[in-house]
C-alpha positions in Angstrom: 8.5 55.0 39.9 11.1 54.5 42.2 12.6 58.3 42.3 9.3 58.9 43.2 8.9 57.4 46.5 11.6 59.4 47.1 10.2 62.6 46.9 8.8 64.9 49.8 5.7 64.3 51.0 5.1 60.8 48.5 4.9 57.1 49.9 5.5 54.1 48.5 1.7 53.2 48.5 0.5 56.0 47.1 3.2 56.2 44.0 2.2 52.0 43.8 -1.5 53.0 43.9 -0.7 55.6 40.8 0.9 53.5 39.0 -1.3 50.5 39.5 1.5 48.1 41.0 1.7 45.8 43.8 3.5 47.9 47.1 5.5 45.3 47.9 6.7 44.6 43.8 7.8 48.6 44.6 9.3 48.1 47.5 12.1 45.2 46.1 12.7 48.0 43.7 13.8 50.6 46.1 15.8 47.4 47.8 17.5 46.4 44.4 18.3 49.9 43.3 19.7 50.5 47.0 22.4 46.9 46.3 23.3 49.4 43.0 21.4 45.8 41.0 19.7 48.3 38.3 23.9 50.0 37.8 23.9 48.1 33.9 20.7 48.8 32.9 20.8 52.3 34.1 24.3 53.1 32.6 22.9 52.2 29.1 24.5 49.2 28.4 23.0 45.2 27.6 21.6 43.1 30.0 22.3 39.7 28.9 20.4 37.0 30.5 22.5 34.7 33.3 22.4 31.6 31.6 23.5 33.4 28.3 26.4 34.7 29.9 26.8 30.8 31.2 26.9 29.6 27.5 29.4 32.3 26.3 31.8 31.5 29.1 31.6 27.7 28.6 32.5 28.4 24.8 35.6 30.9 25.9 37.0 28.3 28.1 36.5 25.5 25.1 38.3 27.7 22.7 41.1 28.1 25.3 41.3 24.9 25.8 41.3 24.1 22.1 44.0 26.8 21.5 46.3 25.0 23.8 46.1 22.1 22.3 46.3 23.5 18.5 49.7 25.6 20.0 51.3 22.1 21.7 50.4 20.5 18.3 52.1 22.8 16.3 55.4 23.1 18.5 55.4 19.2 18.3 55.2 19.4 14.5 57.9 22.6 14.3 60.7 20.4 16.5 59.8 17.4 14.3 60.2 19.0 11.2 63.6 20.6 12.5 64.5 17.3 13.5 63.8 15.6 9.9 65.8 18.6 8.0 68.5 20.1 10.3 69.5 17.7 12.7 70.0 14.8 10.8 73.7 14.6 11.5 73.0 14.5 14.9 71.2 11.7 14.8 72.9 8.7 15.8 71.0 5.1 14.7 72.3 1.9 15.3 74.6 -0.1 12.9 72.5 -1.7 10.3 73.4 -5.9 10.2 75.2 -7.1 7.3 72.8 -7.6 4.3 74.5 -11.5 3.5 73.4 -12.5 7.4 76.6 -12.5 8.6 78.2 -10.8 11.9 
């Protein structure tokens, strides 16, 4: 309907008339395909509603969020395990106290 307010000798009213829509529903149309707004639906691709797209970006920032944490977690646990089996020697602990209570 739009493309064809655009040809010669047709108005917008007359197109809305034909097609039995509100002018001014027509009008916002031609306005939104002017701002390139119709671009996705036009190149063939999903339209996902707004609040959708919300949700799916709250749930990749949670699973970055969770990621980091699962990758600190797991260095934490590598350097402790190399610390129980490798470095042992390096390890230097106070002198244990005599067992008969004596200094």
């Amino acid at each position: 309907m739009v493309e064809e307010t655009f040809e010669p000798g047709m108005t917008v009213s007359l197109v809305a008339r034909r097609h039995g829509v509100a002018p001014n529903q027509l009008f916002t149309w031609r306005r939104l395909v002017a701002q390139g707004s119709l671009t996705a639906a036009g190149s063939g691709e999903e339209v996902v509603p707004a609040s959708d797209y919300r949700a799916l970006q709250n749930q990749v920032r949670e699973l970055h969020r969770l990621l980091g944490k699962k990758t600190l977690e797991a260095e934490i646990l590598k350097e402790a395990l190399e610390h129980a089996t490798g470095s042992k020697k390096q390890l230097r602990l106070p002198p244990s106290p005599p067992k008969d209570g004596s200094r």
